[in-house]
C-alpha positions as CSV (number, residue, x, y, z in Angstrom):
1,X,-159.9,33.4,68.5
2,X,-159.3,32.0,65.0
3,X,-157.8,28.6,66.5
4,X,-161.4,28.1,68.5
5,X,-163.4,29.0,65.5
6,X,-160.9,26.1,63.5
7,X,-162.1,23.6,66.0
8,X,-165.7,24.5,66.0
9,X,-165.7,24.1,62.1
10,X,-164.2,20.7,62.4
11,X,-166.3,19.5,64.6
12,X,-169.7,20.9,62.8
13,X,-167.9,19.0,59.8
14,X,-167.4,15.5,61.9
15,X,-170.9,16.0,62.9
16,X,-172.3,16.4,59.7
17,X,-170.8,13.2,58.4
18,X,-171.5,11.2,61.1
19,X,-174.9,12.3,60.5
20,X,-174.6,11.7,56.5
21,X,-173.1,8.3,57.6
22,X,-176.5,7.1,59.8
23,X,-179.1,8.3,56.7
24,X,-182.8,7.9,57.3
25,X,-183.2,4.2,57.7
26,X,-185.1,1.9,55.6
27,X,-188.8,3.4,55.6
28,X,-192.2,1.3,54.8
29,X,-194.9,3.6,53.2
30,X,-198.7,1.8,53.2
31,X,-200.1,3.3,49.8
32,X,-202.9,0.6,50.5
33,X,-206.2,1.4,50.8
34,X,-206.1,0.2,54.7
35,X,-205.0,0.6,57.8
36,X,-202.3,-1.4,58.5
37,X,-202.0,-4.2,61.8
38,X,-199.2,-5.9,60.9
39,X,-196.2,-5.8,58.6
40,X,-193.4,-8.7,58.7
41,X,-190.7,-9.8,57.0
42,X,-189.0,-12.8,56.4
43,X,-186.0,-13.5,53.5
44,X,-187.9,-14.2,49.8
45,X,-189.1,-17.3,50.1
46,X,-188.4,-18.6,53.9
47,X,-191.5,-18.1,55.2
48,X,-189.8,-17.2,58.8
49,X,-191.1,-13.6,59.2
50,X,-189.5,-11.2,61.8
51,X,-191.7,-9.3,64.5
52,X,-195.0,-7.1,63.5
53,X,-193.0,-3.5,62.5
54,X,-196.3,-1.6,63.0
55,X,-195.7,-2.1,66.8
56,X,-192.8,0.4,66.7
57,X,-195.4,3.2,65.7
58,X,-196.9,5.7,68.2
59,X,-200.7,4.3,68.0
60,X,-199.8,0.1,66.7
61,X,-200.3,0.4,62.9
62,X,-200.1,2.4,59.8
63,X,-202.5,4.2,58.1
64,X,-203.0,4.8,54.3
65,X,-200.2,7.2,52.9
66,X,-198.5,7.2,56.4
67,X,-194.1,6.2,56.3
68,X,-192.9,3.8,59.4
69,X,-189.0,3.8,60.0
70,X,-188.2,-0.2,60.0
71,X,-185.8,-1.3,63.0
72,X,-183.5,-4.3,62.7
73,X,-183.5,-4.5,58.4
74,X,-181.1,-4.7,56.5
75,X,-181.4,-4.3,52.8
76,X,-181.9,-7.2,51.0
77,X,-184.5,-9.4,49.0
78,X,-187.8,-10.0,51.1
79,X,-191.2,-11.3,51.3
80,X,-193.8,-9.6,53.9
81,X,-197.1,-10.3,55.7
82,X,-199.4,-7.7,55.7
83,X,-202.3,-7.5,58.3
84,X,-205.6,-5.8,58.6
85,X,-208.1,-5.6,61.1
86,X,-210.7,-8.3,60.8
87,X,-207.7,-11.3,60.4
88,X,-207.1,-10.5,56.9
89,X,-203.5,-10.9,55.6
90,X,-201.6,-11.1,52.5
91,X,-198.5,-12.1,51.4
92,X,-196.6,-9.2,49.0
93,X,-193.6,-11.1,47.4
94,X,-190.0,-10.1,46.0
95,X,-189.5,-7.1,47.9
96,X,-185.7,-5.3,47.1
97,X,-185.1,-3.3,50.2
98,X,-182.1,-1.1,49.7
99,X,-180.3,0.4,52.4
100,X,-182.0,4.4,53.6
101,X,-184.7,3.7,51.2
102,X,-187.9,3.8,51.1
103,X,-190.4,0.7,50.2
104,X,-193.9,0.8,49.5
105,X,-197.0,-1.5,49.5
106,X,-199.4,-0.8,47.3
107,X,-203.1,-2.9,46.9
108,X,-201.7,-4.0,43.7
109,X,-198.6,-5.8,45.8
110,X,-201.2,-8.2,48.0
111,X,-201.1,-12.0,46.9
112,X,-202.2,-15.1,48.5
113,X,-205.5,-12.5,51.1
114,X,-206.9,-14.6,53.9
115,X,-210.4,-13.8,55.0
């Protein structure tokens, strides 16, 4: 008995790491005072932005105070386009996104509105 309780051990324990290994993701949280439409990003200063993230959520955007995982990021140095119902968007520059982190856009974040 003791050699199949051995291997269940080691196997919780490769579990666990492999777990440890894929941490949470890289995480947007909207601390605006909107909902949302659209977030992309492109590398600081490229102006070629990546697909709208809030697609990925169960209902197309992200309301104020809710956390979206982000799918295909890596961390790095980023600006992003933030939409809003109505055709408004703004620019929020110099964003560090570290790897199983979370980053957040505040009001205070928004440059360069439209509309």
């Amino acid at each position: 008995m003791r050699p199949a309780l051995a291997a269940t051990a080691v196997l919780a324990a490769g579990l666990s790491t492999a777990a440890l290994a894929q941490g949470k993701g890289i995480r947007l949280w909207n601390l605006t005072t909107a909902t949302m439409t659209g977030f992309q990003l492109s590398p600081a200063g490229q102006n070629n932005w990546g697909p709208n993230q809030t697609l990925s959520d169960k209902d197309k955007e992200l309301d104020h105070d809710e956390r979206l995982k982000l799918s295909g990021v890596e961390p790095g140095h980023y600006d992003a386009k933030v939409s809003y119902s109505g055709d408004r968007q703004c620019i929020v520059r110099g964003l560090d996104i570290k790897a199983d982190a979370v980053v957040s856009v505040a009001d205070k974040d928004l440059q360069d509105c439209t509309k």
